[in-house]
C-alpha positions in Angstrom: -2.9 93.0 -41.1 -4.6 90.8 -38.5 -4.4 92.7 -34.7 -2.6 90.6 -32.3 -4.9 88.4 -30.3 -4.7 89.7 -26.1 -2.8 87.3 -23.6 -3.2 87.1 -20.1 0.2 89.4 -19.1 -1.5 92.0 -21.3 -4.5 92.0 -19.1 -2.4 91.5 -16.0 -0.2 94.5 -17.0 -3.5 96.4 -17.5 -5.3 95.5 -14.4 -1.9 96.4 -12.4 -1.3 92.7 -10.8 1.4 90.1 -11.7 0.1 87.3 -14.4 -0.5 84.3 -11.9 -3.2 86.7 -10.5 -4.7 87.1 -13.8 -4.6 83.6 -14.6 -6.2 82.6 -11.4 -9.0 84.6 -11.7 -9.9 82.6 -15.2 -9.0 79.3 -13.3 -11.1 79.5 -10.1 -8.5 77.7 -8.6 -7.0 80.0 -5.9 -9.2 82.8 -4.5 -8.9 86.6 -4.7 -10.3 89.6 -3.5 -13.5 90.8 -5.0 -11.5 93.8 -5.9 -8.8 92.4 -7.8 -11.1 89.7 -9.5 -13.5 93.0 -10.5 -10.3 94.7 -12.0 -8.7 92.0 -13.7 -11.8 90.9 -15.9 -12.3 95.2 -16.7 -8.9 95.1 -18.0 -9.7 91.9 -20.1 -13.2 92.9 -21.4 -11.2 96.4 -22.5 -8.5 94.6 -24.1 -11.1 92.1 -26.2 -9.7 89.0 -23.6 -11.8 86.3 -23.5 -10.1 84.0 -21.5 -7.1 81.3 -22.2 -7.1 79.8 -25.1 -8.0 76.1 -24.6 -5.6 74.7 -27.4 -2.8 75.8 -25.8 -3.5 74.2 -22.7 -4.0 71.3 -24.7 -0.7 71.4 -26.5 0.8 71.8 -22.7 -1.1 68.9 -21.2 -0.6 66.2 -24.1 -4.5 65.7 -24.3 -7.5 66.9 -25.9 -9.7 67.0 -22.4 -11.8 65.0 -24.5 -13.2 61.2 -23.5 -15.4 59.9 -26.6 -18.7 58.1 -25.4 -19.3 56.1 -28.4 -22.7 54.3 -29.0 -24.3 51.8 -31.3 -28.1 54.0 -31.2 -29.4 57.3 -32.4 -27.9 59.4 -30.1 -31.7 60.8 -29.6 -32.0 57.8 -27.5 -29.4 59.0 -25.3 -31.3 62.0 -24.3 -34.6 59.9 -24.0 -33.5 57.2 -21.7 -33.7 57.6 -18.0 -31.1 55.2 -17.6 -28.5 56.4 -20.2 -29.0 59.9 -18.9 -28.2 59.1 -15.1 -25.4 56.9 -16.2 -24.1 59.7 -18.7 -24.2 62.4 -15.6 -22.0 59.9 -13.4 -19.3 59.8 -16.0 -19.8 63.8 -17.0 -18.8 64.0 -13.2 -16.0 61.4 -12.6 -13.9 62.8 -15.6 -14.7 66.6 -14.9 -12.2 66.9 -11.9 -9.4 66.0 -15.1 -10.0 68.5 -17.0 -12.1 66.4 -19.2 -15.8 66.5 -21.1 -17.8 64.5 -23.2 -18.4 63.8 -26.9 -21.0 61.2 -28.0 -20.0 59.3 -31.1 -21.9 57.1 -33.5 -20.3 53.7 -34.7 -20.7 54.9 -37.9 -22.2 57.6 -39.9 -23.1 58.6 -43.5 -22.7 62.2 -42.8 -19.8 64.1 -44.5 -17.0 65.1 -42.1 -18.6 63.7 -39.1 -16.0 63.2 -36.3 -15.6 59.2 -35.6 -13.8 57.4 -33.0 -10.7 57.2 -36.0 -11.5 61.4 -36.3 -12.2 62.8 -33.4 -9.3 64.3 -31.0 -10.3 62.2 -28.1 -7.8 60.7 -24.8 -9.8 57.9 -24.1 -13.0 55.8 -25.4 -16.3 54.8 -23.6 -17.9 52.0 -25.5 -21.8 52.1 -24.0 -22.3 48.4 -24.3 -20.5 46.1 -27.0 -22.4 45.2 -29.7 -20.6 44.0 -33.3 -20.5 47.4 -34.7 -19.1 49.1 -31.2 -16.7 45.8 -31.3 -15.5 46.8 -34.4 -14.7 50.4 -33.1 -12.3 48.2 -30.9 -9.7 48.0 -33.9 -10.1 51.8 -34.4 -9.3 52.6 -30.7 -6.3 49.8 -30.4 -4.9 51.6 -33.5 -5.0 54.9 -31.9 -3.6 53.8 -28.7 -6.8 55.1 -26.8 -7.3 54.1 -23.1 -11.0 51.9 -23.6 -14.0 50.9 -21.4 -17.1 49.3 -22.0 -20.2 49.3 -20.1 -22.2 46.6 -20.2 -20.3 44.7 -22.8 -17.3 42.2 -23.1 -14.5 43.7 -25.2 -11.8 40.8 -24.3 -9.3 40.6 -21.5 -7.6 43.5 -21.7 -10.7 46.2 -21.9 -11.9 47.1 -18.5 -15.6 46.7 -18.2 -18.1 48.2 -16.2 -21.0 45.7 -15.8 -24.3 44.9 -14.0 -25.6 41.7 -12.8 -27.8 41.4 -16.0 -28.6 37.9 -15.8 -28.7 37.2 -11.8 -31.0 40.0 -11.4 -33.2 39.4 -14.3 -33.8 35.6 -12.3 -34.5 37.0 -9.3 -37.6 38.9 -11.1 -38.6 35.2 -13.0 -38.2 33.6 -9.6 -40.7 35.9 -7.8 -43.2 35.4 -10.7 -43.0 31.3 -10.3 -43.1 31.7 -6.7 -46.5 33.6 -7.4 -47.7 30.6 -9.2 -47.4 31.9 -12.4 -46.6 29.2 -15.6 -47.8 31.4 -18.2 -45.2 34.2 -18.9 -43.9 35.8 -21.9 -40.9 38.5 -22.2 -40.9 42.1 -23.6 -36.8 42.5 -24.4 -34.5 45.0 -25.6 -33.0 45.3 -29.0 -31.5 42.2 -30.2 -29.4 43.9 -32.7 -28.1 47.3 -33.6 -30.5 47.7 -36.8 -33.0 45.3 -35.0 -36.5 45.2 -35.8 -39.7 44.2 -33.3 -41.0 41.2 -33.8 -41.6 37.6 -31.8 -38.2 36.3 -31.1 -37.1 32.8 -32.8 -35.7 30.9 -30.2 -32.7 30.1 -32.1 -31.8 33.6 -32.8 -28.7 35.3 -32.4 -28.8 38.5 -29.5 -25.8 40.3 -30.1 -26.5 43.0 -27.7 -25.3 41.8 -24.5 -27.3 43.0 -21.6 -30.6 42.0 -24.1 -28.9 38.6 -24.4 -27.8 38.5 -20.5 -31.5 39.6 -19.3 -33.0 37.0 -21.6 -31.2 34.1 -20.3 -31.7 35.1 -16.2 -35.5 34.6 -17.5 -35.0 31.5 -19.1 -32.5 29.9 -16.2 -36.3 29.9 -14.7 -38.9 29.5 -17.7 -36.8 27.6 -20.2 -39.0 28.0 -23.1 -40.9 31.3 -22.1 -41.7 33.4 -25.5 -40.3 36.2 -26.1 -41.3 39.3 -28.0 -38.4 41.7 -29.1 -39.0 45.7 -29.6 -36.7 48.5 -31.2 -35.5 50.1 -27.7 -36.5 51.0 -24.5 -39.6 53.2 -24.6 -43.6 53.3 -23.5 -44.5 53.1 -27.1 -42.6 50.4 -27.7 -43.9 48.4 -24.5 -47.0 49.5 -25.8 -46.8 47.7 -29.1 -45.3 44.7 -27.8 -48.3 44.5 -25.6 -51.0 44.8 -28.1 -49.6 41.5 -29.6 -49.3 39.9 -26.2 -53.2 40.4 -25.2 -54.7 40.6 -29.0 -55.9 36.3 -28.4 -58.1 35.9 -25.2 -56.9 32.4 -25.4 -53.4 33.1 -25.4 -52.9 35.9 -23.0 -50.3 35.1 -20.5 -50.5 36.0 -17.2 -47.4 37.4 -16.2 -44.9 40.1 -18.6 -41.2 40.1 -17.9 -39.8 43.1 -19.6 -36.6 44.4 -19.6 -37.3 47.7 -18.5 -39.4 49.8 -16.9 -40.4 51.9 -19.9 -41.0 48.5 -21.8 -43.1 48.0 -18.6 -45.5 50.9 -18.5 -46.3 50.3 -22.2 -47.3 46.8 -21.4 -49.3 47.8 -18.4 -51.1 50.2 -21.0 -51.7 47.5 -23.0 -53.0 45.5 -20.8 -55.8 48.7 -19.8 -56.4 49.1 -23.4 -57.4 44.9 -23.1 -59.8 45.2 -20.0 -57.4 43.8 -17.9 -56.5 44.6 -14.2 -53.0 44.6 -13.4 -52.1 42.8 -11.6 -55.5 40.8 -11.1 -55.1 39.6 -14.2 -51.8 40.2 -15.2 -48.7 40.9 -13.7 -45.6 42.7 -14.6 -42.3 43.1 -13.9 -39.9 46.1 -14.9 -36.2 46.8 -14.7 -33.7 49.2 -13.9 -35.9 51.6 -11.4 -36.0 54.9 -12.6 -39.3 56.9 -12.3 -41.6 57.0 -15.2 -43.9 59.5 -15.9 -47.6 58.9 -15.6 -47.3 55.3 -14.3 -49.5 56.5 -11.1 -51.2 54.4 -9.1 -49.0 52.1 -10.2 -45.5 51.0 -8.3 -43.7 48.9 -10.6 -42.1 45.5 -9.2 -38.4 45.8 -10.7 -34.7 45.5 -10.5 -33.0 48.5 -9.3 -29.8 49.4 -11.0 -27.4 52.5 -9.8 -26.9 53.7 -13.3 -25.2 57.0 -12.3 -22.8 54.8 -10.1 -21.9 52.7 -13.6 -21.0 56.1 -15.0 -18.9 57.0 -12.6 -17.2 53.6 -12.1 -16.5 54.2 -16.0 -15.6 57.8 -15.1 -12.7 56.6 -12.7 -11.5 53.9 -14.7 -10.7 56.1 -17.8 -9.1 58.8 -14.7 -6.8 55.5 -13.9 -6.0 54.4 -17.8 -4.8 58.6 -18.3 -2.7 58.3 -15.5 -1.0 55.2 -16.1 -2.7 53.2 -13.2 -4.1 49.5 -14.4 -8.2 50.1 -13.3 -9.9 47.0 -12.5 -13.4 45.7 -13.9 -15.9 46.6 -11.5 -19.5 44.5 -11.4 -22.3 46.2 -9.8 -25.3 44.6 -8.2 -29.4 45.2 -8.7 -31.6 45.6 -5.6 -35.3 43.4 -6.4 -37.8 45.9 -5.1 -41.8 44.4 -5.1 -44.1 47.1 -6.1 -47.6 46.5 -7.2 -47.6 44.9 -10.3 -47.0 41.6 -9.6 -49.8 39.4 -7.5 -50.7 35.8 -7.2 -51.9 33.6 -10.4 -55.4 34.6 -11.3 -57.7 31.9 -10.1 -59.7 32.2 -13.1 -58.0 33.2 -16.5 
């Protein structure tokens, strides 16, 4: 026969005090004496209490305390991107005050008994940009009748969305280039697609990732026909690699790099020491998002400055609205153009 589990009135009758005592010393919501607090948890850790059981608050409240975050990437990439982890830490924060934490969610996954966005016991979805895998998580949510927001994507109408000036920021960059003199120019991006693969970029291609897509046209608004060289994701290796190909040809090396981030950036400025060239004598190069990255010393990277935590927590309260029955509104946050180093005048002499 299985012993009865301990409840909070067994520990209050135990520890002498009534059971809102008991139960505030587990909440941390109203204080007590040192005393009473140092009693109350003897008489639990005697009786085998370890503290309410969080299904039954649960069952009280209606809700999991659970927001899915789901993405379209390996969720390594989560971990390894400056930018996704400040933004991640702004939302972990907005939704704690509720009661609320996190679980990151794949699109889709081949592993057995995995929880999905269809699976998992979740009040409310963050989509992390809106690609057409994470759009087709849309149907799964609407089904479900789960509160939605995307960040950095366009879900329709009725999705609130957290976005960034993508596009307008990405032109103020190309516009500081051209105003340098420089003609000669060629773009590091993003992923194109979820399963996308590096590789020059045919002009006619279709981006369905939208901030890669948004970035890529604030370039071209100013260098209509600027080349552009697509990687796998945001990292220094993969900046690196795109690089290589960019400075291989002598005869062809451009003389200004727009990529879309600043880890894309410090691979290409690598690159371009691994060439022989100066940067920015002989080439310049401009970042986004403006997040510090390791061993880019002496260098200060010219960029776009987003507030990635703030885009979390803008996500954060909007989901806080949507489980209390308030309409949130879309909310469009603005980059800040900050000239570092990279970025100098045309060389006279190429």
């Amino acid at each position: 026969m299985t012993s009865r589990r301990a409840t909070i009135s067994d520990v209050a009758r135990e520890a002498a005090v009534s059971p809102s005592t008991a139960s505030v010393v587990f909440s941390g919501k109203t204080p007590v004496s040192d005393a009473t607090r140092q009693r109350v948890l003897d008489a639990a850790a005697s009786l085998g209490y370890t503290g309410p059981d969080p299904r039954a608050a649960s069952l009280r409240r209606g809700r999991s305390g659970i927001v899915g975050v789901v993405v379209g990437s390996s969720l390594n990439y989560m971990f390894l991107d400056p930018v996704q982890r400040l933004m991640m830490d702004g939302l972990a924060e907005e939704v704690a005050p509720f009661g609320a934490g996190l679980l990151l969610l794949r699109t889709a996954t081949d592993i057995e008994n995995a929880p999905t966005l269809l699976t998992a016991p979740v009040d409310a979805a963050v989509l992390i940009g809106c690609d057409a895998p994470l759009r087709a998580s849309l149907e799964t949510a609407h089904l479900r009748g789960l509160p939605i927001v995307v960040i950095e994507g366009d879900a329709g109408d009725d999705v609130p969305r957290i976005l960034l000036d993508n596009r307008e920021a990405q032109r103020t960059a190309a516009e500081h280039l051209r105003a340098l003199g420089h003609t000669d120019v060629a773009i590091v991006t993003l992923r194109t697609a979820a399963d996308g693969a590096a590789g020059w970029l045919d002009a006619e291609a279709d981006i369905s990732i939208d901030v890669t897509r948004e970035r890529l046209a604030g370039a071209r608004d100013v260098y209509p026909d600027v080349p552009a060289i697509t990687t796998a994701g945001s990292s220094i290796d993969e900046g690196l690699s795109a690089g290589r190909v960019l400075f291989a040809d002598p005869a062809r090396r451009p003389t200004a790099v727009i990529a879309q981030s600043d880890l894309l950036a410090a691979g290409v400025i690598r690159a371009a020491e691994e060439a022989g060239l100066s940067v920015p004598g002989d080439v310049s190069v401009t970042g986004f998002d403006g997040v510090p990255v390791d061993g880019l010393s002496p260098y200060e990277l010219t960029t776009l400055v987003q507030q990635a935590t703030d885009k979390g927590r803008a996500a954060g309260a909007a989901v806080a609205a949507m489980l209390e029955g308030v309409p949130p509104a879309s909310v469009l946050l603005t980059c800040t153009f900050r000239e570092g180093n990279t970025t100098a005048a045309v060389p006279e002499r190429r």
